[in-house]
C-alpha positions as a printed Julia matrix, in Angstrom:
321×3 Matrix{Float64}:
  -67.41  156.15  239.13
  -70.78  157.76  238.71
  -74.05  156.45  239.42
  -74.93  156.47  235.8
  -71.57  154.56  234.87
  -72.47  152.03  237.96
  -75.86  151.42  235.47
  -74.82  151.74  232.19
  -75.81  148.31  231.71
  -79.44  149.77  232.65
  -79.94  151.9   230.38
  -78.42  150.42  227.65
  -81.56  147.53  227.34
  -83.42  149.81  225.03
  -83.44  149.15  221.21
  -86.8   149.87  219.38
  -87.36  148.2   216.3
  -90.17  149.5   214.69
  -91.67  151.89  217.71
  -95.29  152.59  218.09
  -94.58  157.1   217.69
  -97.46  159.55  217.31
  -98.16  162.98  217.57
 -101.61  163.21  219.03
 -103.41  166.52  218.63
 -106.64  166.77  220.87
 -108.89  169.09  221.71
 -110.9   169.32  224.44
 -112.99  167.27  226.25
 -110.85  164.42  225.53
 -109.6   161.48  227.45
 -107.34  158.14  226.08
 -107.82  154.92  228.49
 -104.94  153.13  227.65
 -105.19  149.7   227.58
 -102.63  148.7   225.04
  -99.72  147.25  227.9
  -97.16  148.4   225.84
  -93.63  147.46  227.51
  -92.82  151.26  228.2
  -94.05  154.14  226.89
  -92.89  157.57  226.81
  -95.62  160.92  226.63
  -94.25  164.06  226.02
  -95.96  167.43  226.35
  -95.0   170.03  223.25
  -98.26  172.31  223.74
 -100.79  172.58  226.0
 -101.07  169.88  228.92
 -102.49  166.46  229.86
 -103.37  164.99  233.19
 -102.28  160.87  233.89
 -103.89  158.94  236.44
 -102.42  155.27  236.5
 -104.72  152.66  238.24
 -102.14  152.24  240.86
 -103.36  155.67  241.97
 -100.38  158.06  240.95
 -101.54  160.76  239.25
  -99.18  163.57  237.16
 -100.54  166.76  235.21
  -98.07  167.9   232.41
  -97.34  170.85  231.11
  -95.3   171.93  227.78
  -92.0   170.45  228.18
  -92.68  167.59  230.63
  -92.59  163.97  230.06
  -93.46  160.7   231.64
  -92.88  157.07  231.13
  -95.27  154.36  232.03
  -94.35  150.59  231.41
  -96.33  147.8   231.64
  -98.35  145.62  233.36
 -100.76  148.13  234.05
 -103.84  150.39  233.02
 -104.09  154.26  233.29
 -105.75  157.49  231.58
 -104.31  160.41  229.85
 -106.77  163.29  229.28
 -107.55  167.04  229.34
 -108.61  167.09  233.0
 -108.84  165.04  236.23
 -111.96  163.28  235.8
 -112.49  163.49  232.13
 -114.46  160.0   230.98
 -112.64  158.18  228.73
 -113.59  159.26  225.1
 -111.59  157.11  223.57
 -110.13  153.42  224.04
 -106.77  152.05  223.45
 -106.23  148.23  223.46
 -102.96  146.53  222.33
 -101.97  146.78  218.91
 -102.73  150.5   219.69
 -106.24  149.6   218.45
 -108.27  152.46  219.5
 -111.97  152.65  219.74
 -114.99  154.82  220.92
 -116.74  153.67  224.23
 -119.59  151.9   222.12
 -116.97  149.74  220.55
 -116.4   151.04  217.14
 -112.66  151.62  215.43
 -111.89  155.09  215.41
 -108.32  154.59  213.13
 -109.16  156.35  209.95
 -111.93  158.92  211.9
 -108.87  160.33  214.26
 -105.91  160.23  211.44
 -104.41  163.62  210.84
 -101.71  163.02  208.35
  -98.31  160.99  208.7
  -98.26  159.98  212.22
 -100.52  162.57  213.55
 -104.17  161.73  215.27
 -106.66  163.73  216.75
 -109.84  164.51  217.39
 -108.69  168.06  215.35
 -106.9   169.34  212.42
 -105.57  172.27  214.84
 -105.92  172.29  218.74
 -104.57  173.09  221.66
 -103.08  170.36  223.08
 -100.65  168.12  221.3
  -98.48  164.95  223.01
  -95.65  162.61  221.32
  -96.23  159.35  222.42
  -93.42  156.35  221.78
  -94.09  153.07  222.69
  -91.73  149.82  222.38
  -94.19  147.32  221.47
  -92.53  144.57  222.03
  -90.8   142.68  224.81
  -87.69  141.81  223.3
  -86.56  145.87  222.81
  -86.48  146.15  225.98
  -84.2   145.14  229.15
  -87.06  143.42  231.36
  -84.02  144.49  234.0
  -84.87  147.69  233.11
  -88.7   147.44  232.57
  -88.9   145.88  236.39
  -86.35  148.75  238.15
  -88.74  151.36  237.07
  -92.33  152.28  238.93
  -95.6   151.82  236.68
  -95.45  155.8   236.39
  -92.97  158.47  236.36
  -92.13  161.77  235.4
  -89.89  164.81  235.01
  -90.64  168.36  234.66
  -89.32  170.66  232.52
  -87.21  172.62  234.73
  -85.46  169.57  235.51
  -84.3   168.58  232.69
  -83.21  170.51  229.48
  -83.13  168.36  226.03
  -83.6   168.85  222.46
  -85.05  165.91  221.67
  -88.44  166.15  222.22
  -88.68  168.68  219.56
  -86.55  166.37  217.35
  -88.36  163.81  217.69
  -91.59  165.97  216.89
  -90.26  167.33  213.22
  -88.79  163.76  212.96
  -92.58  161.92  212.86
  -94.4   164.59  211.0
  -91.64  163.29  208.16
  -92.23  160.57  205.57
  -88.67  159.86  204.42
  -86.41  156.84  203.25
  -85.69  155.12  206.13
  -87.97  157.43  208.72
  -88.77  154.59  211.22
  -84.9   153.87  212.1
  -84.16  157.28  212.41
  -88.05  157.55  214.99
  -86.42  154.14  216.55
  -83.43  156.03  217.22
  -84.61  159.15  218.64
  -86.82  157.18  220.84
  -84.06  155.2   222.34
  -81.97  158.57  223.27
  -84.95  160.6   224.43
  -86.19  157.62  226.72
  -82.65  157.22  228.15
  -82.15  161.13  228.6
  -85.19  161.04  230.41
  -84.12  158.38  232.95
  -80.62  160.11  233.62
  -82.54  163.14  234.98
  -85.21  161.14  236.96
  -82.73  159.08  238.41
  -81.1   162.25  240.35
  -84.45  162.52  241.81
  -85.51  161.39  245.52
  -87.99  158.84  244.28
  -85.48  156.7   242.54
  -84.18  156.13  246.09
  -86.3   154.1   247.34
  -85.98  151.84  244.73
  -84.72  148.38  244.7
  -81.89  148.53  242.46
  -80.64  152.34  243.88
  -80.52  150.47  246.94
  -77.94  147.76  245.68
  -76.46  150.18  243.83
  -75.11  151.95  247.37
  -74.74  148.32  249.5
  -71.13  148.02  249.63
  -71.33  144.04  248.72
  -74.16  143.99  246.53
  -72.97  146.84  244.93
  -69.83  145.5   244.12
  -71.16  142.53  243.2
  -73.36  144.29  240.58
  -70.29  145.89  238.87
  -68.7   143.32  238.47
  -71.14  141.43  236.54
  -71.69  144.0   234.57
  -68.78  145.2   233.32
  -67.5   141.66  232.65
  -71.03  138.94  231.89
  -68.51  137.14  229.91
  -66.45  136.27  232.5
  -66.68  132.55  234.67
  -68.03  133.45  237.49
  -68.88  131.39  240.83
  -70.33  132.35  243.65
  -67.17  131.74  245.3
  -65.29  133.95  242.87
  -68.1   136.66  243.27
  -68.01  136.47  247.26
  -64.07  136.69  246.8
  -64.2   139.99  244.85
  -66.67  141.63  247.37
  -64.55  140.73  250.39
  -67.07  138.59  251.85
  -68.27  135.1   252.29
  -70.42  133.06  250.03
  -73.36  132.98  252.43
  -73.14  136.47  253.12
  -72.91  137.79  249.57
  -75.85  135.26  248.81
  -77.83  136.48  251.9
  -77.12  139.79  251.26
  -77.84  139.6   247.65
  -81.0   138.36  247.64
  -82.08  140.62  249.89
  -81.69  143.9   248.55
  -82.2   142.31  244.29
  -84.9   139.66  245.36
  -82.8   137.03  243.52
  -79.59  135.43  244.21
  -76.54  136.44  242.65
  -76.01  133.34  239.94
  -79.59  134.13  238.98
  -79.26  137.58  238.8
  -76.28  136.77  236.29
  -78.04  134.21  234.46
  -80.89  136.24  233.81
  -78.75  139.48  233.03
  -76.16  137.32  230.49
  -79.72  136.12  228.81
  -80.61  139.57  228.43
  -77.71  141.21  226.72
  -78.0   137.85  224.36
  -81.08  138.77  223.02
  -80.26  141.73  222.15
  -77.03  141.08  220.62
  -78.69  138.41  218.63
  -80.88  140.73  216.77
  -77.56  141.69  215.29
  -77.35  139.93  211.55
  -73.69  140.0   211.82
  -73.73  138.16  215.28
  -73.75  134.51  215.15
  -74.99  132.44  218.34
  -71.33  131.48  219.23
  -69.87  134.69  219.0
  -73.07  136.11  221.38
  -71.95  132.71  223.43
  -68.64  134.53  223.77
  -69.51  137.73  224.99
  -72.23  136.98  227.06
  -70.12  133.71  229.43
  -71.55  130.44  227.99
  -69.08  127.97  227.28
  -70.42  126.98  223.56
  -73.26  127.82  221.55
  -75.44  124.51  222.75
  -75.14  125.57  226.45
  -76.86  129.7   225.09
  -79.3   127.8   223.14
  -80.38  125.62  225.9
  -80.51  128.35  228.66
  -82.18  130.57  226.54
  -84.87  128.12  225.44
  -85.41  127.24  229.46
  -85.79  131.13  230.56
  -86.98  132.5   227.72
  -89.08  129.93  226.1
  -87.76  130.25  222.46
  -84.34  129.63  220.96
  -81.88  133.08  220.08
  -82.89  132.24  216.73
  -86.28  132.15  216.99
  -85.96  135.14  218.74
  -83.88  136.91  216.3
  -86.67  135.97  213.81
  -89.3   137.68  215.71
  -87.37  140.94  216.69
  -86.37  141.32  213.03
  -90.49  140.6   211.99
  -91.08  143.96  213.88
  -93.75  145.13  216.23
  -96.57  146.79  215.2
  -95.45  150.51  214.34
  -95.49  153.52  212.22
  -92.91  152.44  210.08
């Protein structure tokens, strides 16, 4: 089994409803302090280039053909060149604004989802963000660093220029089909980075090669439904309870039934957004003995009941439409 098939469950948390996607078109000097704590975010380069400092202090210049992710919590600034002050402010709601304060929405609008500071220039970026929380895994959100990136020889997709035709469009049904291609090209994007040295050091890659913890991980995955103990987990990894817990926290930062708790309570909510799903037939799937004992862990972790939540992911985020 491949890495990637060891975290399927990983990458499939993403399901935009609704995506924030833009084309922006800037010419220079320009510079976007983003402020907006979108959940992730994807920036891709189609002509010209852009240089990202995060205020964790990574920094990334991209070319045509590159693209980077940032997620939130967390601040940074995309602009023409290291140094560049901001010219322009982005606060959530994507609510942008000059540095005096005053709305720049209908002064920078180019056509259907384009923005710029141009009609024709010579840079232009695709940005996607998921706006809201419940489209993405926070599993997913939290394995990942505040900024990454991959450059173009390192990966070879068609999406990005997909997903550029795809938003200049203003079709029946154009925001499932943007929701859609954002979903693929942020997923495509995360296969190739993970082949990359950085993702070693991460957390999760780290479980993902412990023999126990490891283990442990695939098995929840591949089967959240089942009734699993810490006994029964410790059983199937060969080792003792105290080890696999010791172990397990360790390396995840969580123990194991928490880890599965939180992970079931995941795939729920996003199985609930599913009109044809009922919250006993998510209680199935997902290893809760009846539809009361979902509703009441879900309330506890999440705050809100997989109803309420349904209602809210099916509202929408903030988008393009």
């Amino acid at each position: 089994m491949t890495q990637f098939d060891e975290f399927s469950g990983l990458l499939e948390g993403p399901r935009a409803r609704g995506a924030f996607t833009l084309r922006c078109v800037l010419q220079s000097p320009w510079s976007l302090r983003i402020e907006a704590n979108s959940p992730l975010t994807v920036i891709a380069m189609v002509k010209g280039s852009c240089s990202i400092h995060h205020d964790n202090g990574e920094s990334v210049t991209l070319g045509v053909g590159d693209v980077a992710i940032t997620r939130s919590p967390g601040f940074y600034t995309v602009s023409d060149f290291p140094g560049t002050d901001p010219t322009i402010h982005i606060y959530p709601g994507q609510d942008c604004r000059a540095p005096d304060g005053r709305s720049l929405y209908d002064e920078l609008m180019r056509g259907v989802r384009t923005w710029g500071n141009a009609d024709e220039a010579d840079n232009l970026m695709l940005v996607g963000s998921y706006e809201s929380l419940s489209d993405v895994s926070e599993r997913l959100r939290n394995a990942l660093p505040p900024l990454l990136w991959v450059k173009s020889p390192d990966w070879n997709s068609p999406l990005v220029a997909m997903l550029n035709d795809e938003m200049a469009r203003d079709a029946p049904g154009q925001a499932a089909v943007l929701d859609r291609l954002l979903d693929m090209l942020l997923i495509a994007i995360l296969r190739a980075w993970f082949v990359r040295s950085e993702a070693s050091e991460l957390p999760w890659y780290q479980a993902k090669g412990d023999p126990v913890v490891g283990a442990t991980l695939k098995l929840i995955h591949k089967s959240p439904e089942h009734p699993w103990t810490l006994a029964s987990l410790a059983a199937q990894a060969g080792v003792s309870r105290a080890a696999l817990a010791r172990r397990f926290n360790e390396i995840v930062g969580e123990p194991p039934m928490s880890f599965l708790t939180q992970w079931r309570l995941a795939l729920a909510a996003d199985l609930i957004c599913d009109p044809d799903q009922t919250v006993g037939t998510v209680a199935d799937r997902v290893g809760y003995s009846s539809p009361y004992a979902l509703s009441s862990a879900f309330k506890r972790v999440r705050g809100v009941s997989p109803m309420q939540h349904r209602s809210q992911a099916l509202a929408g985020a903030p988008g393009s439409g």
